[in-house]
N, C-alpha and C positions, 0 to 999 in steps of 0.2 A: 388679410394676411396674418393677423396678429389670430386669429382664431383657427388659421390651420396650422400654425406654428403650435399651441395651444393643443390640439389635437393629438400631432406627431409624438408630443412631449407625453402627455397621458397614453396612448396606444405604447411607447416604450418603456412605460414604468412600467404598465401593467404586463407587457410580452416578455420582454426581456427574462423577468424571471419562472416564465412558464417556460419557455425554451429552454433555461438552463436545467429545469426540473425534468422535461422530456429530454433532452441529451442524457442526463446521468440515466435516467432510469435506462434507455436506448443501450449506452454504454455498457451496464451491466450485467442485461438480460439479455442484450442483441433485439436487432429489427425485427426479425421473426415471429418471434417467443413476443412481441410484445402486441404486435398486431395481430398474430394468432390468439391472444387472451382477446381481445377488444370482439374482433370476430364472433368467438363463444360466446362469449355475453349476452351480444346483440343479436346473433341467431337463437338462444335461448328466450330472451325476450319476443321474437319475432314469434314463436313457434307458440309461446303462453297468448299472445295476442289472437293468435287464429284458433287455437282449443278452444279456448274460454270465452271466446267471441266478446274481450272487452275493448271497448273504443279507445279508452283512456291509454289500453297495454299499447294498443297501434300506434297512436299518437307517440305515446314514448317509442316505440321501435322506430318510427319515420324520424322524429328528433335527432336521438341517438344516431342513425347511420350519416347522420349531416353534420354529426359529431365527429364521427370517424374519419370520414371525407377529410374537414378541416384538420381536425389531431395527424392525420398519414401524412399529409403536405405541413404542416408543421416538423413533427419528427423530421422527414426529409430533410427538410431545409436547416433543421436542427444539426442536423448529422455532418452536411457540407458545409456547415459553418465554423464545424469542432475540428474537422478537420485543415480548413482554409488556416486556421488561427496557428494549430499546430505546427502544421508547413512553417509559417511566418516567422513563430516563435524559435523554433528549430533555425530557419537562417538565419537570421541576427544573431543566433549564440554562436552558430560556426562564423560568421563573417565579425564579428567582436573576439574570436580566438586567434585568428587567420594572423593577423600581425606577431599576439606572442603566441605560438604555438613554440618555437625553438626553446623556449624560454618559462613555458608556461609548465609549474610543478604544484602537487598537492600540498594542503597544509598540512606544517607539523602540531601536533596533538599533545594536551599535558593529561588529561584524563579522559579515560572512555569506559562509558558505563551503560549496560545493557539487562533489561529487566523483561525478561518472554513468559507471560501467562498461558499455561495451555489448558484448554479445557477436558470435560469429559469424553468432549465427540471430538476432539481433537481440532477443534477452530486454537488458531492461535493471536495472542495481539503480543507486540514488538515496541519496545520504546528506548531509544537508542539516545543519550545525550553527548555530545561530543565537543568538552572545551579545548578550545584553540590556542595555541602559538602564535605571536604575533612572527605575519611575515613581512621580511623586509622588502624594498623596492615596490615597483606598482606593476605588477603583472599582475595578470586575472591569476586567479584560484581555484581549486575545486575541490572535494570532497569527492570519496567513491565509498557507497554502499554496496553490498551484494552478498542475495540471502539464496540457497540453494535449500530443495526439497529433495531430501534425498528419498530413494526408494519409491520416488515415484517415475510413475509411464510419462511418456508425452502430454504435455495442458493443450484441453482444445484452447483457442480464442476466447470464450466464454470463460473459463476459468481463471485465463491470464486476467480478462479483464474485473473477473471480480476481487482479485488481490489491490486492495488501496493502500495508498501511504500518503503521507503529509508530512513537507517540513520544512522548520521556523527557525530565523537566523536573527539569536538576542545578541546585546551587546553588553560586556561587563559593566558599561556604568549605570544601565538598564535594564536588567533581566526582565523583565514585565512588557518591554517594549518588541517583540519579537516579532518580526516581520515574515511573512511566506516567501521562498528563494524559489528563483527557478529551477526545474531538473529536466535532465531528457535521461529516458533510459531503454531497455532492450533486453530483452528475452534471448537467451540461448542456450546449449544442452551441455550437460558438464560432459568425459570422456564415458561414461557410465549412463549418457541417455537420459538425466534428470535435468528438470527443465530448475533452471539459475536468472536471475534477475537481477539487473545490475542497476543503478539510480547514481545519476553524477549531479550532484548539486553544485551551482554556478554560483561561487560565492562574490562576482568582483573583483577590482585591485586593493580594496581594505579590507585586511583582519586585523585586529589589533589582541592583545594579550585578554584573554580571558574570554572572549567571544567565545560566545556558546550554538551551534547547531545540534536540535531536537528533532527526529525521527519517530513517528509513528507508524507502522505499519499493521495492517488486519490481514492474517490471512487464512482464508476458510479451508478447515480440514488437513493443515497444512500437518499433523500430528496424528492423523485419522488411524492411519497402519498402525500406529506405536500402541495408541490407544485401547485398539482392540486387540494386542496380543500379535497382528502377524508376522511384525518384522521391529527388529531393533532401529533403533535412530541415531545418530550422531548431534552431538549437539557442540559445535567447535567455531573457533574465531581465528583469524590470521589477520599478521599487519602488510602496508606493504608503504608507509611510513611512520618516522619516527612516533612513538609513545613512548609519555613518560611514567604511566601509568593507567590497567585498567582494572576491571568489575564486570563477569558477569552471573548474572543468577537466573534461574529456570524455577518456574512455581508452576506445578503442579496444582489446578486447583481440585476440588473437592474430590482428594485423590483418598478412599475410604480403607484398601489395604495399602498400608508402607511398605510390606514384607512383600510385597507381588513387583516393584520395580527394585531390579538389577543396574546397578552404574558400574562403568570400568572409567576407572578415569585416564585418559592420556600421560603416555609416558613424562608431561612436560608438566603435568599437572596438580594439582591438590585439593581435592574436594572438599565443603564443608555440607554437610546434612544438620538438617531440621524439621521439626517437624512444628508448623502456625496453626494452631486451629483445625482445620479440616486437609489445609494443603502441605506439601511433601515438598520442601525447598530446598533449593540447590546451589549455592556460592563457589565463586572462585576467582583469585584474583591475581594480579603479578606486577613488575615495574621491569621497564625497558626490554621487554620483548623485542626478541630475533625480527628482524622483516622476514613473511613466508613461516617462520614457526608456527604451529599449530596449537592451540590449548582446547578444551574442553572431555567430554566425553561421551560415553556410546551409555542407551537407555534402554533397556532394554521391561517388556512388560509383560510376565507370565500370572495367568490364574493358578491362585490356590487350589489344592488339591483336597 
């Protein structure tokens, strides 16, 4: 008994994190694309095996496809299990809302500060700090993020899922101590057919003053049009509660003509330009903003002539 107890416990140290490595990869690439690379591979191999009439290639080709076998029933089972989890997680947060829903409002915010590096190919990363108001009574809380890509087409699937984010919920008498929050979120098209990304993190019934939620998002190509010249960009934030203060800045990195980007700034707004080293930096900041006002500004990126 005691040595297949023993067993169970080894077989799920060791699986556990292979699954969760073939889920993400699954996730990101889709089922497809991933078993059609495995495929290539192994028919590549098979095909060097019989040219070159070496035993050893065979051996590996016969291995390998009993690799495959297991890795495809892995994946699978990988997949309904990510899913199973999701389902689960998603009901608990609606069935823990369910009571205060009547009741249940977002947190109010003393600072919000937001820092967007874009690259040359236009991948973009996001990092969004956001300290908290203490709220009163004990009703859940929440947080809404949401970042739109303007000017672009519809995301297939694959694209949606290659956009990742993460985020961590410190407490003022511990910044260091910062925990992972739950979020559920959902994809949909602004009025203009740009696919919009919403992220509600589930902070509980305690925030206290000065709690801090951190946002990271990565997202590929998300600046791609700007980059190359074919379309201007919007780069703008709105509230939809209170602040009592925010920060955001756009860094350009190794952005080699300064004179080739055009800013218009919003009528609500004031820009500050810099230029760091290699990159073209953008600030701009304000205190107790309109809920639904709008700040930022339009980028626009023409070649020298």
């Amino acid at each position: 008994m005691e040595a297949t107890t023993e067993l169970r416990r080894t077989l799920s140290r060791r699986l556990l994190p292979l699954l969760s490595d073939l889920e993400d990869l699954v996730y990101r690439h889709g089922y497809l694309r991933v078993v059609a690379g495995a495929v290539a591979a192994l028919s590549t191999i098979g095909i060097l095996g019989q040219v070159l009439g070496l035993a050893w290639l065979r051996t590996t080709f016969a291995t390998a496809a009993a690799v495959l076998f297991v890795t495809a029933a892995l994946v699978s089972f990988s997949a309904t299990r990510n899913l199973r989890d999701r389902l689960t997680r998603t009901e608990q947060l609606l069935h823990s809302y369910l009571p205060d829903l009547p009741k249940t409002t977002p947190v109010g915010i003393r600072r919000w500060e937001q820092d967007t590096w874009i690259d040359e190919n236009g991948d973009t990363w996001i990092r969004r700090e956001v300290t908290m108001a203490k709220s009163a009574g004990h009703h859940l809380r929440y947080l809404t993020f949401t970042s739109v890509c303007y000017g672009a087409t519809k995301y297939t699937n694959r694209e949606k899922r290659r956009v990742t984010y993460d985020f961590v919920h410190a407490t003022a008498s511990d910044p260091q101590s910062g925990i992972r929050v739950p979020t559920t979120s959902r994809w949909s098209d602004t009025e203009l057919g740009e696919p919009k990304l919403t992220v509600y993190v589930h902070l509980g019934r305690t925030v206290e003053e000065g709690d801090m939620v951190t946002a990271e998002w990565h997202w590929p190509k998300y600046s791609a049009d700007l980059m190359k010249g074919l379309r201007p960009e919007a780069f703008d934030t709105s509230f939809t509660t209170t602040v009592a203060e925010f920060e955001f800045k756009v860094t350009f990195r190794n952005f080699k003509d300064d004179a080739a980007l055009k800013v218009k700034p919003l009528p609500t707004t004031e820009i500050e330009r810099s230029r760091e080293g290699r990159d073209t930096v953008l600030r701009l900041k304000g205190t107790a903003p309109q809920n639904g006002q709008r700040f930022g500004f339009v980028a626009d990126v023409r070649g020298t002539e």
